[in-house]
C-alpha positions as CSV (number, residue, x, y, z in Angstrom):
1,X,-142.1,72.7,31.9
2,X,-139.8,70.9,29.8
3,X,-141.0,68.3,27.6
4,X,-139.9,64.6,28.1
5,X,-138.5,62.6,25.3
6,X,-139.5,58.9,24.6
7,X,-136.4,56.8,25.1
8,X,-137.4,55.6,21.7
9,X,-136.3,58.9,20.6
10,X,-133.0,58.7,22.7
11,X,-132.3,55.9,21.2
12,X,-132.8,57.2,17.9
13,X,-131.0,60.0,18.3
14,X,-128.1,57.6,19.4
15,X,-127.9,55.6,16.6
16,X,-128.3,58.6,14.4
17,X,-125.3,60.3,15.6
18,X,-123.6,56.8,15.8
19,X,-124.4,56.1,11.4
20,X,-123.2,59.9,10.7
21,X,-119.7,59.1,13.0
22,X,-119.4,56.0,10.7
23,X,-119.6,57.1,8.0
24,X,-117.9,60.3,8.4
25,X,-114.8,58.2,9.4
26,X,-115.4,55.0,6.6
27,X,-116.6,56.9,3.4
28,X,-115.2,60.3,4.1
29,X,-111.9,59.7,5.5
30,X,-110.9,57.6,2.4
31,X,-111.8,59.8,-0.3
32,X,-109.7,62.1,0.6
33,X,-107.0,59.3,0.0
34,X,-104.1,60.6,2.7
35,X,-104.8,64.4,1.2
36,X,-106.4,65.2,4.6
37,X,-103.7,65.6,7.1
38,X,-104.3,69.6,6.6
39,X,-107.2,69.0,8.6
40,X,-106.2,65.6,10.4
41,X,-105.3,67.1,13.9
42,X,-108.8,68.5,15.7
43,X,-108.8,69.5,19.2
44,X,-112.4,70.2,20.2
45,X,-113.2,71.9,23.1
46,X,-117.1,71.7,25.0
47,X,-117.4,74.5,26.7
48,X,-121.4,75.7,29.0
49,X,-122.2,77.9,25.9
50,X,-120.4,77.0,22.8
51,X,-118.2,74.7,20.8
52,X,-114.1,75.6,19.9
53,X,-112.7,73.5,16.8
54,X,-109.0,73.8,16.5
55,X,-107.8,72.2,12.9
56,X,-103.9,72.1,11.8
57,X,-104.2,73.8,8.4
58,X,-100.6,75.1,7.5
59,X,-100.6,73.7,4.2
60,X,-104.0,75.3,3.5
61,X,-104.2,78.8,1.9
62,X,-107.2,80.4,4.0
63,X,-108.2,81.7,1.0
64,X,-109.5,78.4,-0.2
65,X,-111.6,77.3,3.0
66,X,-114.7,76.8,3.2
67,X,-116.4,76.5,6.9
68,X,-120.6,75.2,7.1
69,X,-122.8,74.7,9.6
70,X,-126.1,73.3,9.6
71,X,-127.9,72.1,13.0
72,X,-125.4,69.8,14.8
73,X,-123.5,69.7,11.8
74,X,-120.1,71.3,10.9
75,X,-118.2,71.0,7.3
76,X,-115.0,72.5,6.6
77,X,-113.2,71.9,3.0
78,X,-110.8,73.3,1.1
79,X,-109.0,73.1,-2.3
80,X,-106.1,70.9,-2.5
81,X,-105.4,71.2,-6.3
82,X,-106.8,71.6,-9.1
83,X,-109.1,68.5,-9.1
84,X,-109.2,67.6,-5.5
85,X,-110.9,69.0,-2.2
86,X,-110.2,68.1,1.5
87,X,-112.9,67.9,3.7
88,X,-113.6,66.9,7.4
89,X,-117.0,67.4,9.4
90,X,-118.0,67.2,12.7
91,X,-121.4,66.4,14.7
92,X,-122.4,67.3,17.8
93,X,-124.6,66.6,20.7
94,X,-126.2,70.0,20.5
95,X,-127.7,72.6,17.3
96,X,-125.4,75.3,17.0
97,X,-126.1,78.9,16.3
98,X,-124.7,79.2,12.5
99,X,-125.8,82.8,12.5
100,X,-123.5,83.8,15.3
101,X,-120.6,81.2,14.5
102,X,-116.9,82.8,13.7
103,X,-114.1,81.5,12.2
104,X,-110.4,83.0,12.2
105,X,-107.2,81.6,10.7
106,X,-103.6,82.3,12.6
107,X,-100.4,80.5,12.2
108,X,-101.5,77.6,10.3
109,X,-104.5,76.9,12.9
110,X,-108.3,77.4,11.7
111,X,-110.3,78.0,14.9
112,X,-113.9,77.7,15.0
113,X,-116.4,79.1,17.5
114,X,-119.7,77.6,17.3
115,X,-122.2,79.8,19.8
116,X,-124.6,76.2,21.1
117,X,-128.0,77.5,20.2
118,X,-130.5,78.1,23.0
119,X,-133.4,76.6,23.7
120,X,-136.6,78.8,22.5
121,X,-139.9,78.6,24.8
122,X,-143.1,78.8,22.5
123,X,-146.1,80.2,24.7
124,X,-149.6,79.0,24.3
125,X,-152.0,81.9,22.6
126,X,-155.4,81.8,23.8
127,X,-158.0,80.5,21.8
């Protein structure tokens, strides 16, 4: 039996997402000053079970990237000189499996597969 959310918490989770998206595009977005067109063109694709992030990178040496992943959160950065690092993240609707994620770079294209993490049914124990 699944459990039901409030629509308090759908809301909540909505304006969440919404604050993280803003500020991902106001504060992050202009600290990298222009440097971020490495990682400016994202194709994302949703698929049943898992997440594919496609990021132009041919100006970046793979060598110097850096991908995270934390619930519905994705970071990938990498050194653009000596004193300066691009960076671009990514939320999503869903947690993603960081355990089982893969990157690969080919061509000048970093691809990203985020596995969407499944949902775990707890069992009661008898008292």
């Amino acid at each position: 039996m699944g459990a039901m959310r409030k629509p308090s918490e759908t809301l909540f989770g909505d304006f969440e997402r919404a604050i993280d998206e803003f500020f991902d595009e106001l504060l992050i977005d202009r600290w990298q000053c222009g440097a971020g067109e490495q990682f400016a063109n994202a194709e994302i694709v949703d698929y049943e079970d898992r997440y594919e992030i496609r990021l132009a990178a041919e100006r970046v040496d793979p060598e110097k990237i850096e991908v995270e992943s934390l619930g519905r959160r994705l970071t990938v950065r990498a050194s653009a000189g000596p004193r300066h690092t691009v960076e671009r993240a990514f939320t999503f609707a869903e947690n993603v499996d960081a355990e089982t994620a893969s990157a690969r770079f080919l061509s000048g294209t970093l691809t990203i597969t985020l596995p969407k993490q499944k949902a775990r049914r707890i069992y009661l124990k008898d008292s």
